[in-house]
C-alpha beads as a LAMMPS data file, in Angstrom:
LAMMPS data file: protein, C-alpha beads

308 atoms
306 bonds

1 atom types
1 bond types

-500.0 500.0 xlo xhi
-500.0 500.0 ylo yhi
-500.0 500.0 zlo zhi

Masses

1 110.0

Atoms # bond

1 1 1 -88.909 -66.654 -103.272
2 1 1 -91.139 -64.100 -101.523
3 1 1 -88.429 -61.412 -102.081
4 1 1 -88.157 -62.388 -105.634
5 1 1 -91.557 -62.028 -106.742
6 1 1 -92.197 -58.815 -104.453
7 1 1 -90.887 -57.132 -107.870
8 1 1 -94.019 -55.916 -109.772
9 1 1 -92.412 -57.100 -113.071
10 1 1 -91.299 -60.369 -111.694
11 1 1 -94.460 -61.304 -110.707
12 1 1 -96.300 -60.767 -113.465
13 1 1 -93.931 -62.802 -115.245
14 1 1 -94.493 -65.449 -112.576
15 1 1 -98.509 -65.108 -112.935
16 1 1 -98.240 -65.866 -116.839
17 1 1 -96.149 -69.097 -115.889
18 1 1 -98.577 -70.200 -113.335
19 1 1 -101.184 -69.783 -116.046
20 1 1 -99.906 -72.267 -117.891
21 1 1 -98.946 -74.554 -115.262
22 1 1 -100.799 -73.857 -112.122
23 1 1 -99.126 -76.854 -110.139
24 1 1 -96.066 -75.123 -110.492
25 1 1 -94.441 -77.230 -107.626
26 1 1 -95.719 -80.627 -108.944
27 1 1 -95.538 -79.865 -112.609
28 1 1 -92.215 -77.802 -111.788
29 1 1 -90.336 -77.639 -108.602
30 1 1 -90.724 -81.430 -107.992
31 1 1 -88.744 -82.348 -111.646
32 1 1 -86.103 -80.160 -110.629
33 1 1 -85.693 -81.364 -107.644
34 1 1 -86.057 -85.171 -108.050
35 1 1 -85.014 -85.404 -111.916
36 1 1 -82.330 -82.600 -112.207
37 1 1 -80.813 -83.136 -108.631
38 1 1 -80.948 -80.207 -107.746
39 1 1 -81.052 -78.295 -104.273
40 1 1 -83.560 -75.750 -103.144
41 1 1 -81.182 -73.293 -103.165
42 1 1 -80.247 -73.852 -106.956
43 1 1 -83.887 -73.840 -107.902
44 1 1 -84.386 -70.918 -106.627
45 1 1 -81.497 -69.113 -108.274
46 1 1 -83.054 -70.872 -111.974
47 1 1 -86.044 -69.142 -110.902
48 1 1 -84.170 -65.911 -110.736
49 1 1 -83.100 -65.976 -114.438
50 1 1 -86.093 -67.193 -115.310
51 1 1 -88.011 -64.309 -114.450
52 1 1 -85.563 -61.928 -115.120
53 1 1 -85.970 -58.936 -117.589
54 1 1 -82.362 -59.806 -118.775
55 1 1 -83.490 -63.165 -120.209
56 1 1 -84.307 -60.833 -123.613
57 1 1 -80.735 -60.355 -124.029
58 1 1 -80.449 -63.763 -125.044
59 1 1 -83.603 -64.759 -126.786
60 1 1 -86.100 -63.844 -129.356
61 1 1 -88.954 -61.882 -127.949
62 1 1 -91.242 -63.775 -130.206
63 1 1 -90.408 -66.540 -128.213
64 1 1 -89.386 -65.630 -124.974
65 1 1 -92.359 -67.514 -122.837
66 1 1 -91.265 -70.448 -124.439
67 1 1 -87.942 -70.178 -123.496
68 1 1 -88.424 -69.017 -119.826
69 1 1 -90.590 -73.066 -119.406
70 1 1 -88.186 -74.568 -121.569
71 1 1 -85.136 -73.211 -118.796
72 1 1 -87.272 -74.792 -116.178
73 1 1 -87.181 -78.167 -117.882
74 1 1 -84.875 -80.958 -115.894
75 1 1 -83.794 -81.778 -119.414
76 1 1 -82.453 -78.270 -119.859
77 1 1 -80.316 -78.513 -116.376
78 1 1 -78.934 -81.697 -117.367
79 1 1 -78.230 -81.256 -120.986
80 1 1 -76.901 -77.979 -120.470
81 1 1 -75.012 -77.380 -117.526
82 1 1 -74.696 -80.589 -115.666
83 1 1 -73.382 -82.856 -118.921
84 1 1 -71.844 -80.459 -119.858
85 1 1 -69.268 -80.152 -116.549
86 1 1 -69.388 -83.752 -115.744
87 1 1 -67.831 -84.301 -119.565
88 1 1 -64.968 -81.716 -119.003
89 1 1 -64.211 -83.623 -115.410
90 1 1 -65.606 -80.997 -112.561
91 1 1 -66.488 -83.184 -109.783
92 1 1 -69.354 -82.490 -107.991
93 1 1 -71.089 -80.186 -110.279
94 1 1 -74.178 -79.533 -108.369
95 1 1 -71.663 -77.994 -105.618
96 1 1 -70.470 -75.576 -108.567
97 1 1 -73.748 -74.363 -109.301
98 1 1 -74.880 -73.634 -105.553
99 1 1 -71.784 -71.464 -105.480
100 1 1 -71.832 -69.621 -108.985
101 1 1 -75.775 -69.335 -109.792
102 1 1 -74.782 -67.430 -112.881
103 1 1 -73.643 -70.822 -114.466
104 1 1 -77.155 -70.930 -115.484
105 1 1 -77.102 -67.601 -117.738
106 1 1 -73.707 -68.689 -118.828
107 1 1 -75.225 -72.387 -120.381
108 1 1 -77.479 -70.124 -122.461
109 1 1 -75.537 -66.852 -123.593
110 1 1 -74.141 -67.729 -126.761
111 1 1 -70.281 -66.839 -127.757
112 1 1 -69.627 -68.352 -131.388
113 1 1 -71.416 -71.612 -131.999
114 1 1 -71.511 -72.284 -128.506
115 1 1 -72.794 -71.022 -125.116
116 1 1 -70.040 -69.147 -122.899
117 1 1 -69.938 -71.999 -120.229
118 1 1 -69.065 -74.336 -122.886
119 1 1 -66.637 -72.230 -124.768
120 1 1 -65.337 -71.360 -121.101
121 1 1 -64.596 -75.636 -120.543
122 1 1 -63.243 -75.754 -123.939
123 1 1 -60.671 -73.286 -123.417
124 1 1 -60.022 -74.139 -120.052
125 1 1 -59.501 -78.117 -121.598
126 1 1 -56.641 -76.437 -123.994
127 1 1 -54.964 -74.361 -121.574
128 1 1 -54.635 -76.918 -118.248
129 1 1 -54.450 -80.081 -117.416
130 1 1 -58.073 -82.254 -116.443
131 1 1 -56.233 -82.070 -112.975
132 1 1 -55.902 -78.178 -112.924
133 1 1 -58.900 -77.334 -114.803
134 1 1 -61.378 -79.565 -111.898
135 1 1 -59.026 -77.600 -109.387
136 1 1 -59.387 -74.423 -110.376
137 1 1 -63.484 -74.681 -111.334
138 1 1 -64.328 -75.977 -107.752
139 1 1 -62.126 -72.856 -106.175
140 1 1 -63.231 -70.380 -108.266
141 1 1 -66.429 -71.628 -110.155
142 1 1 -66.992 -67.861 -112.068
143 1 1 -64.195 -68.339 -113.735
144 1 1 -66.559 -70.824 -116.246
145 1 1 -68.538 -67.456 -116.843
146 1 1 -65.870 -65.418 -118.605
147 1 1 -64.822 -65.133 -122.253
148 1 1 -62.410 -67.390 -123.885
149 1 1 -60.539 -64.504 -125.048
150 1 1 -60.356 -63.286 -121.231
151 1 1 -59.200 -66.719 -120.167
152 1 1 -56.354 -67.053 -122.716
153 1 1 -54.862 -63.516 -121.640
154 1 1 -55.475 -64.048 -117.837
155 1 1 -53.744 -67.612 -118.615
156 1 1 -50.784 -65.935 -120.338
157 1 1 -50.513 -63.479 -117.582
158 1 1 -50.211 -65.667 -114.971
159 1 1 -48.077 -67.632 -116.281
160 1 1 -45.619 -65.644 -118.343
161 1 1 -45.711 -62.991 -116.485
162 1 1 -46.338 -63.678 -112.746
163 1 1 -44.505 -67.290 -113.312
164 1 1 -47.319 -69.646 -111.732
165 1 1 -46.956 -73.030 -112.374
166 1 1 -49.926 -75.833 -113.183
167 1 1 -49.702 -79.494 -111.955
168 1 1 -47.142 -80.192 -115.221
169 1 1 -44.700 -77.897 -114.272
170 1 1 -44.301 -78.588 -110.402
171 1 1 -44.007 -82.224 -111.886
172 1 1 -40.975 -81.083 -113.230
173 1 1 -40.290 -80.644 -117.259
174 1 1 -38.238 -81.373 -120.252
175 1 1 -34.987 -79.381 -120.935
176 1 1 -36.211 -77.487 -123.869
177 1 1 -35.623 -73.933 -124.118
178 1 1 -39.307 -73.435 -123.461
179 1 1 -38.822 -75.077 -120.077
180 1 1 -35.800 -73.149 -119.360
181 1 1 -36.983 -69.685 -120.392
182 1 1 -40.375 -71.279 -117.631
183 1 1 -37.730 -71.812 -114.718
184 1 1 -35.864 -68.723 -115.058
185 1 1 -39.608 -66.765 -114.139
186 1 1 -40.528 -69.620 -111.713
187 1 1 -41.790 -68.802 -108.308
188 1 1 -43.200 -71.992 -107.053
189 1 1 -46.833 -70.240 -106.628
190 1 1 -49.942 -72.487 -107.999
191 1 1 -52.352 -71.188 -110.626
192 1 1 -54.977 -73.687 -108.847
193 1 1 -54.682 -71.587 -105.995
194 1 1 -54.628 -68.094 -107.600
195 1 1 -57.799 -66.104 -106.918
196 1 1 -57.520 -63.993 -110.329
197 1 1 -59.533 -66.126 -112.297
198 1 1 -62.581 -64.669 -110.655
199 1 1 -60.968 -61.380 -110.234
200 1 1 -60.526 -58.548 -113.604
201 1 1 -57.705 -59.081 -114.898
202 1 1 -56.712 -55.381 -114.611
203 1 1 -56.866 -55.930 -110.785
204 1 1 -54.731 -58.644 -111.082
205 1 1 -52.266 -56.780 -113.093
206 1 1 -52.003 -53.754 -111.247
207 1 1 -51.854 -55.632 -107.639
208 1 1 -48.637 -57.556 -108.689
209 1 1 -47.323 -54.539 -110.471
210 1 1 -46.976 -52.941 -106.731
211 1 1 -45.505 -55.816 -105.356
212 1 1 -43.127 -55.238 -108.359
213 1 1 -42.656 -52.098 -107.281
214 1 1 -41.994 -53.349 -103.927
215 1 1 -39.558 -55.476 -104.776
216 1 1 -41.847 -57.893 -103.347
217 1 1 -42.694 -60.463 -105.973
218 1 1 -43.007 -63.355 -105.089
219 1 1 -43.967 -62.355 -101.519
220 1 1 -41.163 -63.259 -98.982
221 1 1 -42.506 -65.239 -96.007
222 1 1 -40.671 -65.738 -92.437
223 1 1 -40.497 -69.198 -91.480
224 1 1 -42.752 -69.183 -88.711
225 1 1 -45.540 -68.013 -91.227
226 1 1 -48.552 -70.358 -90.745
227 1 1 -49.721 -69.407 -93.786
228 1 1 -49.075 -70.724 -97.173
229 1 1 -47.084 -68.665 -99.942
230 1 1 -50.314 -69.260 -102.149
231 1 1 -52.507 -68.094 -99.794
232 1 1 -50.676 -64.521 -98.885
233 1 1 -50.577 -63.873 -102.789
234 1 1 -54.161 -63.904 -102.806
235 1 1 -54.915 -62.048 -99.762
236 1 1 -52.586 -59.469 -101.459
237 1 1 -54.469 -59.609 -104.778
238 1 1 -57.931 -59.805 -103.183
239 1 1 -57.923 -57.567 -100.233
240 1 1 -58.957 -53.851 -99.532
241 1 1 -56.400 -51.281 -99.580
242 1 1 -56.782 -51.079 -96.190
243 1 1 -55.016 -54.172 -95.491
244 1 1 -52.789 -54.376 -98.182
245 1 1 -49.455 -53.413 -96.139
246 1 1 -50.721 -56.114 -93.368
247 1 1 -50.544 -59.012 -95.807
248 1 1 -47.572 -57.353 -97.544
249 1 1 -45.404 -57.844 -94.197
250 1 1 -47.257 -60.873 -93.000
251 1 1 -45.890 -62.194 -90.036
252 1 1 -48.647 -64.027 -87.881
253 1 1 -49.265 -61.462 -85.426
254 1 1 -52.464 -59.990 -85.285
255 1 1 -53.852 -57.591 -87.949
256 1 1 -54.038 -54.432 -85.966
257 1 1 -50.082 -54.775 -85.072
258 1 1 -47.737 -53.345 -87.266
259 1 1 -44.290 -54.436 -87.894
260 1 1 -40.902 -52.507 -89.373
261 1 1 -40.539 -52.652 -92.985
262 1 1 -42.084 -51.310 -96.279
263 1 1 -45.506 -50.414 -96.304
264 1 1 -48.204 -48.374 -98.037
265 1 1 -51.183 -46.622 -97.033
266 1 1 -54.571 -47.153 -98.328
267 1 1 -54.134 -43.871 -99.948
268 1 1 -51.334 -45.188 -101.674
269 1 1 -52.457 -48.352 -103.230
270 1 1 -55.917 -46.551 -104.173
271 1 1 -53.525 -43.818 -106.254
272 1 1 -51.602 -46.440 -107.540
273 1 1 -54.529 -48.327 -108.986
274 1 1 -56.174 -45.355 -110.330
275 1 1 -53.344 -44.476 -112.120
276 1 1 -53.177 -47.889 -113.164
277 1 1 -56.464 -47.616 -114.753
278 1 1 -55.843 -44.778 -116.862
279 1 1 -52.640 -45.980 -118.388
280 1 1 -51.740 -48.948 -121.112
281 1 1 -54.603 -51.562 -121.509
282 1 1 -53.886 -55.229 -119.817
283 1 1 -53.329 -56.528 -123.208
284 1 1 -50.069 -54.381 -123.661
285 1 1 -48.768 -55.512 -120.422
286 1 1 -47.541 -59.244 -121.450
287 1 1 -46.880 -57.716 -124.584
288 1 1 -43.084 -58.168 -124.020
289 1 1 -43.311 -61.849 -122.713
290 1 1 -45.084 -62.878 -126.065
291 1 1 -42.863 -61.764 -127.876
292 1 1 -39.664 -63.636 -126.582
293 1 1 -38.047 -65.961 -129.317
294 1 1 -39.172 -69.615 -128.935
295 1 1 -38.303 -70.629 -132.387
296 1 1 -35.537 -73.327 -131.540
297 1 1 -37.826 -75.095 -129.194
298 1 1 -39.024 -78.658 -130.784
299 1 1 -42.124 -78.899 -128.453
300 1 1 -43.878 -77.328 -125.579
301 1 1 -44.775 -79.038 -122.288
302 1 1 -48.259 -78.611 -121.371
303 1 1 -50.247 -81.216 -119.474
304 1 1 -71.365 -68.140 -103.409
305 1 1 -69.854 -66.547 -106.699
306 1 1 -71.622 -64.455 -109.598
307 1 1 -70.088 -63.092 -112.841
308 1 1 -66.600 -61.165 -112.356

Bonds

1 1 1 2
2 1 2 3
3 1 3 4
4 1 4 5
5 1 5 6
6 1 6 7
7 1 7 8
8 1 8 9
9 1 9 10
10 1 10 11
11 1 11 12
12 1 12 13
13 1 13 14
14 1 14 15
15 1 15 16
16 1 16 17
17 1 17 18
18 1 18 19
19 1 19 20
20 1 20 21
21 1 21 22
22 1 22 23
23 1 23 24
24 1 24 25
25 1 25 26
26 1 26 27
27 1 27 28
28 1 28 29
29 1 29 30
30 1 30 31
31 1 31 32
32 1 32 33
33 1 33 34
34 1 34 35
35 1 35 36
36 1 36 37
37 1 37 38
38 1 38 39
39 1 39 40
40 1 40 41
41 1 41 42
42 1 42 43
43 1 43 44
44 1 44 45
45 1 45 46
46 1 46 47
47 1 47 48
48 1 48 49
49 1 49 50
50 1 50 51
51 1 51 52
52 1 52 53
53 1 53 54
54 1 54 55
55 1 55 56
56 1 56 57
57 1 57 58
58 1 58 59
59 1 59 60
60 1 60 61
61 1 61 62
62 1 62 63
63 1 63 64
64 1 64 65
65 1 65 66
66 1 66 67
67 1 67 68
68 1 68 69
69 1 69 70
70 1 70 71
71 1 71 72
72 1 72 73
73 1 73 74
74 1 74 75
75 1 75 76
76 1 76 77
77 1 77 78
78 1 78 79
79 1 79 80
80 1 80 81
81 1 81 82
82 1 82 83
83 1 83 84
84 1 84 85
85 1 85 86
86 1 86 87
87 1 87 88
88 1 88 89
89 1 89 90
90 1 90 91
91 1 91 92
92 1 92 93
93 1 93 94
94 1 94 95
95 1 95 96
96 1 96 97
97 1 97 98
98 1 98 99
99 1 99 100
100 1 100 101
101 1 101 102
102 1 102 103
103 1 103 104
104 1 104 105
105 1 105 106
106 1 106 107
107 1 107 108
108 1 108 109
109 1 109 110
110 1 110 111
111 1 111 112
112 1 112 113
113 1 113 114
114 1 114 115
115 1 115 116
116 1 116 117
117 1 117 118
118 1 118 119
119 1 119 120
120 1 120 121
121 1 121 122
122 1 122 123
123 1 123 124
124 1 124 125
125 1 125 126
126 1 126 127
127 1 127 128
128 1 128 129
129 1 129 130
130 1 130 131
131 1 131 132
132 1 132 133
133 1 133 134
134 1 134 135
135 1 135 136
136 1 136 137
137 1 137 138
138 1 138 139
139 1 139 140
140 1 140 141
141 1 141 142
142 1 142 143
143 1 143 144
144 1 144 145
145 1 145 146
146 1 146 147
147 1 147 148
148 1 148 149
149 1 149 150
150 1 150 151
151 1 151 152
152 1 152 153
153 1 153 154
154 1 154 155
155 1 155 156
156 1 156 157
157 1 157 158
158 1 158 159
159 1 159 160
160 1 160 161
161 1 161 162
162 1 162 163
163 1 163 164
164 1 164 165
165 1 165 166
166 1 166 167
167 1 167 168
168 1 168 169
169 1 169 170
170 1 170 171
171 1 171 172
172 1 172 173
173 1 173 174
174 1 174 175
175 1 175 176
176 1 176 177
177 1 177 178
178 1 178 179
179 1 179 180
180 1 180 181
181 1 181 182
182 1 182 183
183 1 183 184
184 1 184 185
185 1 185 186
186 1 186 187
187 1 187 188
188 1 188 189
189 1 189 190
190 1 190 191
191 1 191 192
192 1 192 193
193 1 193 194
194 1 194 195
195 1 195 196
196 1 196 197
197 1 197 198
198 1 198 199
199 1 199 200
200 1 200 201
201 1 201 202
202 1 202 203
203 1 203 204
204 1 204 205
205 1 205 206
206 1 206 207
207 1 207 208
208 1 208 209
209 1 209 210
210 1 210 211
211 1 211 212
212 1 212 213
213 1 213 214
214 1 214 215
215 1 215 216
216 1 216 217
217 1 217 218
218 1 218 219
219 1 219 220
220 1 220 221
221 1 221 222
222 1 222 223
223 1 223 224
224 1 224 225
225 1 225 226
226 1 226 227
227 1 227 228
228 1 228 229
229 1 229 230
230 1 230 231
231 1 231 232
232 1 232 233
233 1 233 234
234 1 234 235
235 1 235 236
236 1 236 237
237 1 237 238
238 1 238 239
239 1 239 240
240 1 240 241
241 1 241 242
242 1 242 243
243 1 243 244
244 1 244 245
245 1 245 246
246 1 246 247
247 1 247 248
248 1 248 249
249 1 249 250
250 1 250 251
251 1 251 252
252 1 252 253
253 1 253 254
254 1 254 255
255 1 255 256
256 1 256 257
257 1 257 258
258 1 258 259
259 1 259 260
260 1 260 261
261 1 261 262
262 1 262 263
263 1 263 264
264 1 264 265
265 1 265 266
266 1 266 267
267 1 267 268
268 1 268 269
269 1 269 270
270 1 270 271
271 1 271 272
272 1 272 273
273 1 273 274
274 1 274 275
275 1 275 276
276 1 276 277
277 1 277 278
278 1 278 279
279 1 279 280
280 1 280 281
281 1 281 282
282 1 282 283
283 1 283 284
284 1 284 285
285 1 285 286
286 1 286 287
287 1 287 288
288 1 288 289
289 1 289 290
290 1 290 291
291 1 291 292
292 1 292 293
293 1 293 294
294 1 294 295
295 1 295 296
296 1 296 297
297 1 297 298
298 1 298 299
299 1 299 300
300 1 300 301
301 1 301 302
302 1 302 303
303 1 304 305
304 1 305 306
305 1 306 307
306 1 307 308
């Protein structure tokens, strides 16, 4: 708190609040905490939006004292953020928001009719099942900050293109063309588990198109690997360049040892990436898999973080 209102214009934000309420803890803390549930920590973090100069990107200037009390309100917490991820089926939600503190500017930026976190649940409700969508919000909580544009075309990527599989599809599936053209780019690997939600989706893209490359997709794995197949493909999608060719030939010896087979230098997979970045757009690279003929299929078969 200190830090926070060491900033000149923070403070003097801070100083018009306390003007109007100068029992801030009783007359504010204290409902958050007791009424709204929630921790310190999360307070603190409201407090941060609160009394940030970005809160005119979202309202009215005319009205922006109004609004920075009004986002300290236990009613706003609960009716807003809390309700809101309860309804959709994220268990524990006050463990989402100590992890992803920009859940709070998400339940008041506005995308359509609604705010982004709800538009972000909505899509998520279309495109998973309840199972999936509580999994993948309590691994990767930012992932209720992006755009439901940007989840649909992650969504598609991942599973059209990379061939990861929700909770329906390990289940197994009907014998529909659908499912069959689904098998054929099957590789076992669980979107629950897949760290690109909270990751661009161009880094996503170009990762996987140098295991491509490789001929390393899906990752092979020895059978004395302690780790999972899900958990090397997001090392691999998450980690520096530097250690890149380490989870690439993963073998459960320590990092600094190297081991025969292909492998790329950091110089390597920063070249390939910026040449990544300078070619198609991400759109253009499931482009192809959308356009695949589903026509004589009867049904489908569906069932601490900060902004990316």
């Amino acid at each position: 708190m200190k830090s926070l209102l060491d900033q000149p214009t923070e403070a003097a934000i801070f100083a018009q609040i306390l003007k109007m309420h100068p029992d801030f803890d009783r007359m504010i803390v204290k409902p958050l905490l007791d009424v709204a549930k929630l921790s310190a920590a999360s307070v603190i973090d409201l407090l941060h939006l609160v009394l940030s100069q970005d809160l005119e990107k979202f309202c009215p200037d005319s009205c922006l004292l109004d609004a920075r009390l009004r986002l300290l309100q236990p009613h706003f917490v609960i009716s807003q953020v809390i309700n809101p991820l309860m309804r959709f089926g994220v268990k524990n939600p006050y463990r989402v928001i100590r992890r992803c503190p920009s859940l709070f500017t998400a339940a008041i930026m506005k995308e359509d009719d609604q705010t982004r976190l709800l538009t972000a649940l909505s899509t998520l409700n279309i495109l998973l099942t309840k199972k999936d969508l509580s999994s993948i919000v309590k691994n990767y909580p930012s992932v209720l900050t992006r755009s439901r544009e940007d989840l649909q075309t992650t969504h598609d990527y991942l599973t059209r293109v990379m061939g990861l599989e929700g909770s329906g599809e390990m289940a197994g599936a009907t014998a529909t063309p659908r499912s069959v053209h689904h098998t054929r780019h099957s590789t076992r690997l669980r979107l629950v588990f897949c760290p690109a939600w909270r990751l661009p989706l161009r880094r996503t893209v170009t990762r996987h198109l140098l295991l491509l490359l490789a001929n390393q997709w899906p990752p092979s794995l020895p059978h004395s690997a302690q780790k999972s197949q899900d958990y090397i493909v997001g090392q691999l999608l998450t980690c520096s360049p530097e250690q890149f060719s380490y989870w690439l030939e993963y073998h459960d010896q320590p990092e600094g040892e190297r081991v025969e087979g292909r492998a790329f230098s950091a110089k390597d997979v920063r070249q390939f990436e910026k040449m990544c970045n300078t070619l198609t757009p991400e759109e253009n690279f499931i482009r192809e898999e959308e356009d695949e003929d589903y026509s004589d299929s009867e049904s489908g078969t569906s069932d601490s973080e900060y902004c990316p």
